[in-house]
N, C-alpha and C positions, 0 to 999 in steps of 0.2 A: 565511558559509555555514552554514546547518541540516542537519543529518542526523539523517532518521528511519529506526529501527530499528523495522519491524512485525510481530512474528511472529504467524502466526493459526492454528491445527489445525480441520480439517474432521473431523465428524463421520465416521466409519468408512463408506466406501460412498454419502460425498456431496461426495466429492475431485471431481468432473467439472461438480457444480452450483458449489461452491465458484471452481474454475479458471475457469471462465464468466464469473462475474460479475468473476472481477480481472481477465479478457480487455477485458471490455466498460468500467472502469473506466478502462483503460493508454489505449485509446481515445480516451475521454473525455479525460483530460489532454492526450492530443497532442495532442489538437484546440482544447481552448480554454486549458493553461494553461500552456503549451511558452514557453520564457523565462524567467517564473518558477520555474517547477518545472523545474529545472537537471537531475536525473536521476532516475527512477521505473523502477525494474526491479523484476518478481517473479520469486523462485526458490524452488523445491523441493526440501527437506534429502529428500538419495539416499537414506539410510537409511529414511526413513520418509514417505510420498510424502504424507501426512493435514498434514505441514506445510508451511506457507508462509511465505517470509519478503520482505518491500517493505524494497528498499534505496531511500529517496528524499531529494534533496538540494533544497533551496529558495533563491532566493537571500537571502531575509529575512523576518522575523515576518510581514507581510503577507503574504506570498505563501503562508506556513504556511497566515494564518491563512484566505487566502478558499478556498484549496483544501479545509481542513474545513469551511465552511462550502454548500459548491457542490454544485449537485444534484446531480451526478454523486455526492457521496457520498454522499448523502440514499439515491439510487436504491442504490450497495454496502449500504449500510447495511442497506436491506429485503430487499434478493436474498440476503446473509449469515444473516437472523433464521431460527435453526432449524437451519442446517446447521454452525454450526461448536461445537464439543466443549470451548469455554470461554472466557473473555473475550480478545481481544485484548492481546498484551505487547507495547507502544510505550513507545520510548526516545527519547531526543532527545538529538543530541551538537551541539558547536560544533565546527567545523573549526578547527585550531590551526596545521597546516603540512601539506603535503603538495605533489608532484607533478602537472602534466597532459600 
């Protein structure tokens, strides 16, 4: 199992265009990559609402990899250009042990 860690900061006053498009992305996954893409949740740090952070689980490199490659992110991709306030901080963990 893959875990990605995605933090991203909307530019000040573009948090609503920002939330939008990760609305219309989560969408997007249900619809065509649910299986693979094991869990995709966004949340917003209380303190400061300009960030976001994609908690998402995959079940393997393929599955990673056709999700970045999928229009759905082609389309985040452009809806994001402009409104956020510095590059995207993406981490990638391997699951070692844990509960379900």
């Amino acid at each position: 199992m893959i875990t990605i860690l995605a933090k991203l900061q909307a530019l000040p006053g573009k948090e609503r265009e920002v939330e939008q498009a990760f609305m219309t992305m989560i969408a997007a996954v249900k619809a065509n990559e649910l299986g693979p893409v094991v869990t995709y949740s966004l949340h917003r740090l209380d303190s400061d609402p300009t960030t976001f952070l994609f908690y998402e689980q995959y079940a393997d490199d393929a599955a990673l990899a056709a999700h970045g490659k999928s229009e759905h992110m082609a389309a985040l991709n452009a809806a994001l250009r402009g409104n956020l306030a510095g590059r995207p901080v993406i981490e990638r963990y391997t699951k070692l042990a844990g509960i379900s």
